[in-house]
N, C-alpha and C positions, 0 to 999 in steps of 0.2 A: 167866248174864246177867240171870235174873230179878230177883237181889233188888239189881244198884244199879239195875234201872230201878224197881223198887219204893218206893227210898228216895227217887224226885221223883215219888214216888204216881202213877204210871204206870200203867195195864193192858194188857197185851198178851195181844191175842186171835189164835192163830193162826189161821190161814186160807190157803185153798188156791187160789191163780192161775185155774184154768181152773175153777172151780167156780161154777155158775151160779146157787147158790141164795146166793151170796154178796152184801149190800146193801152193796156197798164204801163207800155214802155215807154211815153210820152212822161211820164211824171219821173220826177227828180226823188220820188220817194212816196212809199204807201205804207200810209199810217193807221194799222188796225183801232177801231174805234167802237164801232159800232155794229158785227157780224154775228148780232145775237141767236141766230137762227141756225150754226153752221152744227150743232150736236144732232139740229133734225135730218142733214144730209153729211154727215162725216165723209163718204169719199168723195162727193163732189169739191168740197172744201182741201183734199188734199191731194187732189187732181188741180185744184185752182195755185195753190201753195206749188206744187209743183213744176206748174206752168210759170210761176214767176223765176223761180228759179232759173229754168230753161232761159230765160229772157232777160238773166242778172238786173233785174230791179231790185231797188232796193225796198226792201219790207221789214217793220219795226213793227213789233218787236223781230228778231229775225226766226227765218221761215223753221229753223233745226230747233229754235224754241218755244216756238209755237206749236211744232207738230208734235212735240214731248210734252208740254203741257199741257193739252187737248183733249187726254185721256187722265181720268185720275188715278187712274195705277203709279205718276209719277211720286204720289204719298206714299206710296209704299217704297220707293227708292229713297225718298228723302228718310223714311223712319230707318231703313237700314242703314243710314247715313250719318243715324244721332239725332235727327230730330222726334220731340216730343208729337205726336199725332194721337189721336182717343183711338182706343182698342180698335180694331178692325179686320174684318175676316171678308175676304176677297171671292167671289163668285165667277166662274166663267161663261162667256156667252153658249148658252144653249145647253149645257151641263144643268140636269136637274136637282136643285138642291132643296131641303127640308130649312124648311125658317124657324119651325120652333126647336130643330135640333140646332142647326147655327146658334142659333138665340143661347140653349141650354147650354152648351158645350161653350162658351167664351163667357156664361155666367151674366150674362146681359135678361136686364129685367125689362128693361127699354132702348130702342135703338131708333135711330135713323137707318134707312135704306135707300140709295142713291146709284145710278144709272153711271157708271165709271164715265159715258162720256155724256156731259149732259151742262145746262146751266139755267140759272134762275129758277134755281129747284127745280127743275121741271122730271113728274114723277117721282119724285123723292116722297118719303111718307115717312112717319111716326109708327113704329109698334111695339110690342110690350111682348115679355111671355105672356100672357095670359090668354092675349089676342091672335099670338103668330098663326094659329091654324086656321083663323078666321081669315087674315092679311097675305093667305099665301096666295090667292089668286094673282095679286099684283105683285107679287115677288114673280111667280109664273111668265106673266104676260114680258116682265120687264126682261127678264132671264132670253126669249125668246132673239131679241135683236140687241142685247147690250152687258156687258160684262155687270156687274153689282158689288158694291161694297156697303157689308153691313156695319154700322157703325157704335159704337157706345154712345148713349145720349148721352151730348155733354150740359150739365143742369146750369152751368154757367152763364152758358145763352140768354138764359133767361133770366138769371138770380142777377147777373152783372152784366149782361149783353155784349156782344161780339165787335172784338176791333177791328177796324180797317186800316191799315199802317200805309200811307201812300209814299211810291219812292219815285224818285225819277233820278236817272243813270245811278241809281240804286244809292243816291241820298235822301233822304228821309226830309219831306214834305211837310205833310199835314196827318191828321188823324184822324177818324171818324169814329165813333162810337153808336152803335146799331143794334135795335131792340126789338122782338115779336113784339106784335099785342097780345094780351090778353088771350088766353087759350090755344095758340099759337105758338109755335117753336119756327116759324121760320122768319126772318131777319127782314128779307127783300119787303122795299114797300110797293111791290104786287100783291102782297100778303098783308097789309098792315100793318107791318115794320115801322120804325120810325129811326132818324139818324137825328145827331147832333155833332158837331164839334167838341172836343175832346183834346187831354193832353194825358198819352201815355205816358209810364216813367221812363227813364232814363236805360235801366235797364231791359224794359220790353222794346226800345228803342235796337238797343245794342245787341240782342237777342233774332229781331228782325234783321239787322243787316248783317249779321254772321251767316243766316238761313239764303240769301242774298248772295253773298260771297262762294258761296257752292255753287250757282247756278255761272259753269265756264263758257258765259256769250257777256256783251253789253245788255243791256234793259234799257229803253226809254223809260218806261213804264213798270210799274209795280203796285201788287197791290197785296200786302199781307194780312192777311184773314185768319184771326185767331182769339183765343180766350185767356187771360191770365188764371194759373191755377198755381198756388203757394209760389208765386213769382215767378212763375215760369212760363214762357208762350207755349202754348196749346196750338198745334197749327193746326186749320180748318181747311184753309185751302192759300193757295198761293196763284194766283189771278195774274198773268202774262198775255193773255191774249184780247178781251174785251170788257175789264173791268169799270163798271162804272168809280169815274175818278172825286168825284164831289167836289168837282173845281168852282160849284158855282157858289158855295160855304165860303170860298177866299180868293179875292184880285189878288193877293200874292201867291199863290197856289199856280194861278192862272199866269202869273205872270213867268214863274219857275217852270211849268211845261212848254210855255212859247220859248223858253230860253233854251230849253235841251233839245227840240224838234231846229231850232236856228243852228245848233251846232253839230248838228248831226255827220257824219261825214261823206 
């Protein structure tokens, strides 16, 4: 990624989120990339989010959509909004809830269970009715410091694997197509996922950048996360803050992000 942002004489200095020796007002602009850690310290990250504000830096994606993004209760704004999302019934921090009653009462035979602020599945799990009384300890534990959302397993995942829609200033890029292994329901290759390059239709195209158009900031960055179902986008998740981008599948990819970080304002 270094030499097309080199060729619009760019320099990019890394630097580290939580690092306090950092003068973030020295740079011309801070480009989220790589803060894969920040769901294990949420207020420090929006204490840091904060502090750039204070300091009018500029930060990309911007800081009012990053910090709405950060928690996934914004699926549940977006569903009230008309987008399609898998069933889902919402838990609050510290509120003790029954999993195999959630489970029973939304008619779910299998779900996902997911840590509202979280990433790279971290503590997300698989259960089933059958198993929920067994699975509630870690519904418990996660309950204790994190909102939850139980989800309908979407079987698609697996049957036809999960897209990545990538956008920059929310035009449509590239695509990824992402697959568990074997026994496995989750995507990420932490897990033995595997990706390819892909061409969605035209439609799940135009489906993404409508879901896009709702979100009222700029986006450098985008990354839509979702399953076709009877031609519909399914949305899984919508990735604004430190999505991996698969720029390294395409020099044109690579060359379309150094061009939007060039034109930044």
């Amino acid at each position: 990624m270094l030499a097309p942002l080199q060729s619009f004489d760019l320099q990019v200095v890394p630097a580290i989120w939580d690092d306090l020796n950092v003068d973030w007002k020295k740079f011309s602009a801070v480009i989220l990339r790589s803060c894969w850690d920040y769901h294990f310290k949420p207020k420090a990250f929006l204490d840091w989010l904060r502090r750039l504000e204070e300091e009018s830096v500029s930060v990309w994606n911007p800081t009012s959509v990053v910090r709405w993004n950060m928690d996934k209760t914004y699926l549940r704004e977006l569903a009230a909004r008309g987008v399609p999302i898998p069933q889902t019934e919402w838990l609050e921090t510290g509120i003790p809830a029954s999993l195999f009653e959630v489970m029973q009462r939304n008619g779910f035979e299998q779900a996902v269970i997911k840590p509202t602020i979280s990433a790279t599945a971290h503590m997300t799990f698989r259960t089933a009715l059958a198993t929920a009384q067994h699975d509630q300890t870690w519904l418990d534990e996660i309950l204790r410091s994190s909102g939850v959302m139980v989800q309908a397993f979407v079987e698609e995942v697996i049957t036809q694997g999960e897209w990545s829609l990538l956008f920059f200033n929310k035009k449509f890029s590239h695509a990824i197509l992402k697959q568990p292994r074997a026994g496995d329901f989750r995507v990420q290759s932490d897990f033995g996922g595997s990706v390819k390059t892909a061409l969605p239709s035209p439609s799940l195209i135009a489906q993404a950048e409508a879901l896009l158009a709702m979100v009222d900031a700029p986006l450098l960055y985008a990354r839509v996360d979702g399953v076709e179902r009877n031609g519909q986008l399914l949305l899984i998740e919508l990735e604004l803050i430190e999505p991996q981008l698969f720029l390294s599948f395409s020099s044109e990819a690579r060359a379309r992000f150094a061009e939007a970080i060039a034109g930044l304002p």
